[in-house]
Each structure stands twice: as structure tokens, then as C-alpha cells.
C-alpha positions in Angstrom: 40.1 77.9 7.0 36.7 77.1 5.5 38.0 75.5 3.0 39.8 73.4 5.2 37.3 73.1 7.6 34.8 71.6 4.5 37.3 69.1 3.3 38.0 68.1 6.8 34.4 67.0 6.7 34.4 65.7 3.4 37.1 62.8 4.0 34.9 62.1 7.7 32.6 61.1 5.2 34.1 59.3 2.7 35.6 57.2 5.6 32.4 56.8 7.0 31.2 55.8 3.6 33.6 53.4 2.9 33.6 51.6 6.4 29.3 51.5 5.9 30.1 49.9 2.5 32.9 47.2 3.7 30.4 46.2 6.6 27.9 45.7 4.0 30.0 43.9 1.2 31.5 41.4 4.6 28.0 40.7 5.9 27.0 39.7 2.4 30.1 37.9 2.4 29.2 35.8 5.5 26.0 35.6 4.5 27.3 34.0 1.0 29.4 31.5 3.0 26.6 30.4 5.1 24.4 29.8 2.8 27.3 27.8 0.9 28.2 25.9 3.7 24.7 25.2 4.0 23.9 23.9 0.5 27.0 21.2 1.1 25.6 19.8 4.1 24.5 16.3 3.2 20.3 17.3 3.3 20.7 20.4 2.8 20.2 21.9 6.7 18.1 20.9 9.3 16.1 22.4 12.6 16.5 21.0 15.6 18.4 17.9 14.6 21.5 18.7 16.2 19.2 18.0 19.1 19.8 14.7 18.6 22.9 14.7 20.4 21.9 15.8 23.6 21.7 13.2 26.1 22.4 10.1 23.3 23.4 7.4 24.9 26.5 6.3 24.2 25.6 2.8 23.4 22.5 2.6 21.8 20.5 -0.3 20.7 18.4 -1.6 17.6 15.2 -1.7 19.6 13.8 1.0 22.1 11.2 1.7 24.3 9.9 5.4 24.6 8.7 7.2 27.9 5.4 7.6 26.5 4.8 3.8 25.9 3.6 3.3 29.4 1.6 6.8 29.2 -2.2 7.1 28.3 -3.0 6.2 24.4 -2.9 3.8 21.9 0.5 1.5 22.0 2.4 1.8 18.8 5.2 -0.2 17.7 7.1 0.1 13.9 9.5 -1.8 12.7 11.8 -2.4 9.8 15.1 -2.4 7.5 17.3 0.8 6.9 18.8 0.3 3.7 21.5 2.1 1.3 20.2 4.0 -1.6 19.7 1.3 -4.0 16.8 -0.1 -1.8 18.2 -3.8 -1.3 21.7 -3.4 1.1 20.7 -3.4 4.7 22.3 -0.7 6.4 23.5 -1.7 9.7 24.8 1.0 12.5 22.7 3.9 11.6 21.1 6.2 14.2 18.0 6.7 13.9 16.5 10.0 16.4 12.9 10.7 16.7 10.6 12.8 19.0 7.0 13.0 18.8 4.1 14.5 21.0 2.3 13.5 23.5 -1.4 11.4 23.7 -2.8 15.1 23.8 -0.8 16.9 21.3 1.6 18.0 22.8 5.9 18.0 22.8 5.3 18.2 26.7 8.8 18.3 28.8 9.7 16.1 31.1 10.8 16.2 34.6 14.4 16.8 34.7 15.2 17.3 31.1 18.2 19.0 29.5 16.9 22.5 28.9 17.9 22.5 25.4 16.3 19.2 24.6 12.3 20.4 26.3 12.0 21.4 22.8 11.6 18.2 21.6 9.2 17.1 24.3 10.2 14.1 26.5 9.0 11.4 24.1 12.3 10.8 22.5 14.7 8.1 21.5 17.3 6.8 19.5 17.7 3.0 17.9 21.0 2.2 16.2 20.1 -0.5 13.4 21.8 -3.6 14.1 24.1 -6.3 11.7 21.1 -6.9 9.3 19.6 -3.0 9.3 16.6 -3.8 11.8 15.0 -1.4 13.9 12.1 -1.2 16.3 10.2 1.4 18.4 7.8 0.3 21.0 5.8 4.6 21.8 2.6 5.7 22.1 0.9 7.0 18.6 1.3 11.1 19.1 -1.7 13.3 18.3 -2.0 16.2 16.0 -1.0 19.3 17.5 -4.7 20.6 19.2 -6.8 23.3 17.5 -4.6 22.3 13.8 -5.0 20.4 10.4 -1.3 19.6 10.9 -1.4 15.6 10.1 -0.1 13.1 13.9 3.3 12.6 13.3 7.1 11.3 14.6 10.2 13.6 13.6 13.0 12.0 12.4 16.4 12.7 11.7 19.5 10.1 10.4 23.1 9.9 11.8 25.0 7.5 9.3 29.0 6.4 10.7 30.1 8.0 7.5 28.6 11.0 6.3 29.8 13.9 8.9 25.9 15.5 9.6 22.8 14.5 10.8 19.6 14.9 8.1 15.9 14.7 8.5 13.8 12.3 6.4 10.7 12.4 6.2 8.0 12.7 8.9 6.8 9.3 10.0 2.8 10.0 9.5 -0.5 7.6 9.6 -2.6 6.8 6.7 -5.8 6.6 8.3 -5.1 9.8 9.8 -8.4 12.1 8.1 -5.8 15.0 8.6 -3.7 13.8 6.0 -5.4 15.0 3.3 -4.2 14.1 -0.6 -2.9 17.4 -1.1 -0.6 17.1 1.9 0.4 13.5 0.4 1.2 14.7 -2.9 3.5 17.3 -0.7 5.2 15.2 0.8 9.0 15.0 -0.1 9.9 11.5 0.1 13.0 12.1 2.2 14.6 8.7 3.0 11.2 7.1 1.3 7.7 7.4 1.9 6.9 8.6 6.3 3.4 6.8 5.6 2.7 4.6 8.5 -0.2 1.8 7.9 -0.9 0.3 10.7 -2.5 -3.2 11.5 -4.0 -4.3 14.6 -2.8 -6.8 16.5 -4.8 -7.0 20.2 -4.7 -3.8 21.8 -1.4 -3.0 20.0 -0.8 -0.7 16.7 2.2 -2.4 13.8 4.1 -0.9 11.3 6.3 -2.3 9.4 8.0 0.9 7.9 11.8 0.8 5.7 14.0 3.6 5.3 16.5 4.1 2.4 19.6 5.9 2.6 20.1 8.7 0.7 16.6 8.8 -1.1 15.9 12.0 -2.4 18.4 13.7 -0.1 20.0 16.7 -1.4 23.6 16.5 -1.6 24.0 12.7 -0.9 27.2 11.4 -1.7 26.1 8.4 -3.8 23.4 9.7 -6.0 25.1 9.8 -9.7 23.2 6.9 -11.8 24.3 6.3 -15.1 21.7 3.2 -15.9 18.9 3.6 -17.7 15.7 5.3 -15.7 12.3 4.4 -15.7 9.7 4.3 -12.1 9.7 5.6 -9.1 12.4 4.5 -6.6 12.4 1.8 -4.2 11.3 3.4 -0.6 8.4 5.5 -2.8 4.6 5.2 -2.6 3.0 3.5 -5.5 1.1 6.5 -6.7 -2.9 6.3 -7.6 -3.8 6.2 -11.0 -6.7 5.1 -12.9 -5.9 3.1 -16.5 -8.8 2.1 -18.2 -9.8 -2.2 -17.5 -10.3 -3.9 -20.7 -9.9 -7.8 -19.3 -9.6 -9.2 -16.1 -11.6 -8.6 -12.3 -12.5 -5.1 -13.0 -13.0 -4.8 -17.2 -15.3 -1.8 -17.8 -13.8 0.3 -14.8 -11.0 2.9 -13.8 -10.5 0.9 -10.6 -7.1 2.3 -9.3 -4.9 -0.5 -8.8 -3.2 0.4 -5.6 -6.3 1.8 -3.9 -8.4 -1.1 -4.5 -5.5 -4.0 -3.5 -3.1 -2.0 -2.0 -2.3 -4.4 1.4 -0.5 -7.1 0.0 1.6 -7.8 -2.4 1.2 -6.5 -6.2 2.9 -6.1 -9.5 2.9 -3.4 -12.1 3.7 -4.3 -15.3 4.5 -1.3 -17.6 4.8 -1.4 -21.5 5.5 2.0 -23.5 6.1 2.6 -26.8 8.0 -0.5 -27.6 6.0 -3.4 -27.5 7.4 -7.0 -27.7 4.4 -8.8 -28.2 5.8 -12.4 -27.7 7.5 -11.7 -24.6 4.3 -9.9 -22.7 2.7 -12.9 -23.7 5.3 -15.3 -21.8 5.2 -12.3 -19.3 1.6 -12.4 -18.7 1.0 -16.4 -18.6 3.9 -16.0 -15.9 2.0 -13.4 -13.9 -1.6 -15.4 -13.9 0.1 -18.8 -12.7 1.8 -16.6 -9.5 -2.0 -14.5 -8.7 -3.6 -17.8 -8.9 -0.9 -19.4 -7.2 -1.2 -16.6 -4.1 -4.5 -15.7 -4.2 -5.3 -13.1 -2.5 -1.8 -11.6 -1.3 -0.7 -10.6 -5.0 -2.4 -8.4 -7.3 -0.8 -8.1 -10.9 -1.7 -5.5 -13.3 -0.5 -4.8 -16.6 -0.7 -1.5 -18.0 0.0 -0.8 -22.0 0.9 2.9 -22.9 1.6 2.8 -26.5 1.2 6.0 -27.1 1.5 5.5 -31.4 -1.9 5.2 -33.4 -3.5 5.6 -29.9 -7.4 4.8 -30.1 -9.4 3.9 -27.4 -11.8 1.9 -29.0 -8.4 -0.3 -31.0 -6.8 -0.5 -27.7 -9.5 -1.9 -26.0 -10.1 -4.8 -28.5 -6.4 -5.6 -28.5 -6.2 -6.2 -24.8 -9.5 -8.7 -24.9 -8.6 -10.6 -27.3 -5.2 -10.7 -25.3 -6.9 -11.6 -22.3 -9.2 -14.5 -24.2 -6.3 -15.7 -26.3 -3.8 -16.6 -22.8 -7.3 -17.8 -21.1 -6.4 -14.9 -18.1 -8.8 -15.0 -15.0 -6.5 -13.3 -12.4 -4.9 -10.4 -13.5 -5.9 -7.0 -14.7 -5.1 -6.1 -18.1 -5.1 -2.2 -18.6 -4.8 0.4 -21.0 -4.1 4.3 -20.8 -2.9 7.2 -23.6 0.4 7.7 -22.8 2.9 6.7 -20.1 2.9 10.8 -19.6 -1.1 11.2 -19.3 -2.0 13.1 -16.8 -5.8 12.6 -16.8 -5.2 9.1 -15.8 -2.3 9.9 -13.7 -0.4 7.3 -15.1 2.4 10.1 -15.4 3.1 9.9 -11.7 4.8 7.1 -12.1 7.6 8.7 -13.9 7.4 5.5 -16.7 10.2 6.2 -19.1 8.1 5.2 -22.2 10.9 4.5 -25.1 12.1 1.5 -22.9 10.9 -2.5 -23.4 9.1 -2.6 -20.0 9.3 -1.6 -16.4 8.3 -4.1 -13.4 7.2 -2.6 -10.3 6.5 -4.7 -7.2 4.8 -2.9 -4.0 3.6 -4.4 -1.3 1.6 -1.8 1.5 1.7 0.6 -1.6 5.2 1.2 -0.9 8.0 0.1 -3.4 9.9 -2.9 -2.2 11.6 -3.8 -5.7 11.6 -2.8 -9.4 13.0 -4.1 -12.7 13.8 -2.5 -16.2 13.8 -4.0 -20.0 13.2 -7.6 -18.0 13.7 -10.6 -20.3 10.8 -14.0 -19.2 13.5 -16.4 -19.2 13.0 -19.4 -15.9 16.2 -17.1 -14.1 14.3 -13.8 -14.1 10.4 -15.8 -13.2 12.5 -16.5 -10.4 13.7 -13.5 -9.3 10.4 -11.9 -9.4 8.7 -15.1 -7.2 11.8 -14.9 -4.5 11.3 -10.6 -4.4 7.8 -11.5 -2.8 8.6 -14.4 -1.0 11.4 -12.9 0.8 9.5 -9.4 1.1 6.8 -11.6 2.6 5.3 -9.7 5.9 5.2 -11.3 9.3 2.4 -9.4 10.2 0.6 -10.3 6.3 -2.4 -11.8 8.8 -3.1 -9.1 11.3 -6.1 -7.1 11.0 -6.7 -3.4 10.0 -7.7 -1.4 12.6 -11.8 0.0 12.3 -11.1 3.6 12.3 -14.5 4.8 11.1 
């Protein structure tokens, strides 16, 4: 009887056992697949931004007008083009959701509200870009959240007709904003482009003109295999600082940062690697002083030479004067660093692929708006650089920065 009395007990258990381990090895299971069905989701996941569809309207427009734009604080409206991921194709019928805090800081409810959407405070709204990809908010400018060093900022999430889930871009933030700090910049992940918001001042009323681009840096977007050659940053990204040494032009003898320095309007990075083509930067560069003298003050051009073979300072800096004396330039910058991958200068942010002819980058508010690889200077492609800024050309080029000091 003890004998069966033990082994009675024994396969308890092992039963026991067994069922503890098959609960473990099917939570892990369902773990597994949430986590899968996670890492498919077009961005990867995302807090809150099923929010989104609470209370949407069911038609909504390209322009709208938040509840906190007739609350205390400084009036804010941003505006601009949602565009596919190669940066030129306007987007049209893509939601746009944001929701912000309040003047004081706060994601304050309002009277009324759906229960599940208080979390987003009642300064919230949706624009659906129109026919040609526009968009504009009239709000309020949020504050930081009190007692934090958490940068002022919008939320935003992205709804487009045919990808099945919402996403989050990035956060729209403020440049001025002293909370923003260059290590949270450098953090930031680019989603949809660069969230930086520079604002200009036109009466009483804060503009920004801010673009989105489909699908930039977003994980798992359906239209990210590129099989052309690579060389930049994308269009939608900040210009990144850097400082390349001045051997001719407004700023010879410096390591005036191109961006920092002329960073409002219009400007033009010309990159050259390790495969110079010495009679084509030449037609390159008389191009590129007849369009900054033609435009004075709304284009800055820069080239920058990162032949990184037989590298010395002292050689390089003599090659790019008599450059400069030889084509009679008065306008542009011509610049100089190590390598296109130097990271003293920083010229390595900008992700130059060095083995190719020459890479054209063409910002304008620091952001991207265009960019060119292994361009030939024939009249067709003169032209195409000339209509990029013309048709880029901001209606708000004449406003005046706010004084936040």
C-alpha cells in the first residue's frame, strides 16, 4: 500500500510538472507571437496612437483649427507638404493626428471628453492632406511639461489609405526651445523627417512651414528597398553641423559651420570624395557663384573637397586658393576637410559616400528639400538645380524671426 500510495503521488507530480511546463512553453509562445506581430507592424508599435480613432471625424479636412487656438498663449500655425518616401511625390489623403499640452504644460481634459481620449488632453486634431499633400494647423504653441527638461512638443501619429496601421513620426518640437539641447537633437530618430519646428514671426502669430515624408526611417515600411547608388542624408533630414576648414571665399581662415552660420534660406552643399573631376567642379563652381550672386542673400553655396589620398593640410589649402583666384569666386565658400568619414570635423554626419563623383545637397531652413548624386554641369542639370530653389521658394522667406533672448 505504500508503495502504491508513493507512486500515486509521484504521477500527481509529474502531471503537475508537465501542466507548469506547458503553461510556461504557451506563455512564451504568445509572448513570441506578440512580439512577432509587433515587429510587422508598419513602425514597429506605437502608444497611444490607436487613440487617434476616438472621436475622428468622419470627414476631415486639410486645414484645422485646435481648441486651444482661442486659449491663453502664443498662436501657432505650421504648414506644409506630406510627401512619399522619395521626398518629391505629394501625398494627398493622409491623416495626420496630433495632441499637444496645454499653455501651462499640461495634456489637460476637456469638458465632456471620451474617457479614453483624456489621455491625450483636449488639444487635439486631425487634418487629412488634400489633392496636392497640404496641411495646416492653426493651435496654440504647448509648453514643456512643468518641473522637466523634457523639450515643448506636438505628438504625432500617420494614418495612410493603404498601409493597415497608424505610426508615430517624430515629435514636432521648437528650435529655439533652450530645452532642446544638442544631445537630445542628435537623439532624435528622424521618423517621417526631422520634428524641428523654426518658427518666424509674423505679427502676433508663430509660422512653420514643416514637410513630412512617408516612410522615412520607418521600420518595416513597405517601400524602403533602394537599389541606386547611396550617398547623403535623405530628403526630410536636418542638414547636420559640421565644421570644414575655409580656404577661399566669405569665411577663409575659419571653421564657420555652414548650416549654423546661413542656415534660414536657401543653401547648397557641394560634396567631392575621392574622385575628383577637376574640369567639371570647375564648370560646377562658376555655375554656383553666378546663382549666390544672382540671389544674394537667400542662397548660400559651399563646396566641400574630402579627397582623402595624399591628404595634407597645408597642400589642400593651396589647391582650393588658387581654385578660388583662378574662377575669380567672391560668393561661395570653398572648403576643405580629411575625409568624407572625419569625425573631428563632423563631416561624417553627413553619411557622404566618398568613392562617388559628387553629391549635391540643397536645404533650405536646415532641412533637406532635394539632393543629387554623380551630377553632370551640362545647361539641363544647371537647370534643375535653379528650378529646385525656385519652386522650394518659401512664402513666408520675408517674415521675421522671433527675439527669443
Amino acid at each position: 500500500m505504500k508503495c502504491i500510495y508513493q507512486l500515486g503521488l509521484f504521477v500527481i507530480l509529474l502531471n503537475f510538472l508537465t501542466s507548469c511546463n506547458g503553461q510556461t512553453k504557451n506563455n512564451n509562445q504568445n509572448q513570441q507571437t506578440n512580439t512577432t506581430d509587433t515587429i510587422k507592424l508598419v513602425g514597429g508599435g506605437c502608444d497611444g496612437c490607436e487613440l487617434m480613432y476616438v472621436d475622428m471625424p468622419i470627414n476631415n479636412s486639410s486645414i484645422d483649427t485646435s481648441a486651444g487656438w482661442t486659449e491663453k498663449g502664443q498662436k501657432l500655425f505650421i504648414t506644409g507638404t506630406v510627401y512619399k518616401l522619395d521626398g518629391k511625390t505629394p501625398a494627398p489623403n493622409v491623416v495626420i493626428y496630433y495632441w499637444q499640452t496645454d499653455n501651462n504644460g499640461y495634456s489637460s481634459p476637456g469638458e465632456g471628453m471620451n474617457e479614453e481620449a483624456k489621455r491625450h488632453g483636449h488639444i487635439r486634431g486631425w487634418v487629412k492632406t488634400d489633392e496636392n499633400g497640404k496641411y495646416s494647423i492653426y493651435t496654440v504653441r504647448p509648453a514643456p511639461y512643468p518641473n522637466g527638461n523634457i523639450p515643448a512638443h506636438i505628438h504625432t501619429s500617420i494614418k495612410e489609405p493603404n498601409i493597415d496601421n497608424e505610426y508615430y513620426i517624430d515629435e514636432f518640437v521648437f528650435d529655439d526651445d533652450r530645452l532642446l539641447t544638442s544631445e537630445k537633437r542628435k537623439a532624435l530618430e528622424n521618423r517621417g523627417g526631422s520634428g524641428i519646428l523654426r518658427v518666424l514671426l509674423s505679427d502676433d502669430l508663430q509660422i512653420a512651414e514643416h514637410n513630412i515624408i512617408l516612410g522615412l526611417n520607418i521600420p518595416n515600411y513597405p517601400e524602403t528597398t533602394n537599389t541606386e547608388k547611396q550617398s547623403g542624408l535623405q530628403i526630410g533630414e536636418d542638414n547636420p553641423s559640421f565644421i570644414p576648414y575655409h580656404a577661399f571665399g566669405p569665411d577663409k581662415g575659419t571653421r564657420t559651420c555652414p548650416v549654423c552660420k546661413y542656415g534660414r534660406y536657401h543653401g547648397i552643399v557641394y560634396f567631392v570624395g575621392n574622385n575628383p573631376n577637376w574640369d567639371d567642379i570647375k564648370k560646377w563652381l562658376t555655375f554656383l557663384e553666378q546663382q549666390s550672386a544672382a540671389r544674394s542673400k537667400y542662397l548660400k553655396a559651399y563646396f566641400v573637397y574630402g579627397n582623402e589620398k595624399d591628404y595634407n593640410k597645408d597642400t589642400r589649402q593651396k589647391e582650393l586658393e588658387n581654385t578660388g583666384l583662378e574662377l575669380n569666386l567672391n560668393n561661395i565658400a570653398l572648403t576643405f576637410v580629411p575625409s568624407m568619414t572625419d569625425t573631428e570635423s563632423e563631416v561624417n554626419l553627413n553619411k557622404i559616400n566618398p568613392n562617388i563623383e559628387n553629391t549635391f545637397v540643397i536645404y533650405r531652413h536646415r532641412t533637406i528639400i532635394d539632393k543629387f548624386i554623380d551630377l553632370k554641369p551640362t545647361e539641363e542639370n544647371f537647370r534643375i538645380i535653379s528650378n529646385t530653389i525656385d519652386k522650394t521658394k518659401s512664402e513666408y522667406f520675408n517674415l521675421q524671426e522671433p527675439d527669443h533672448e
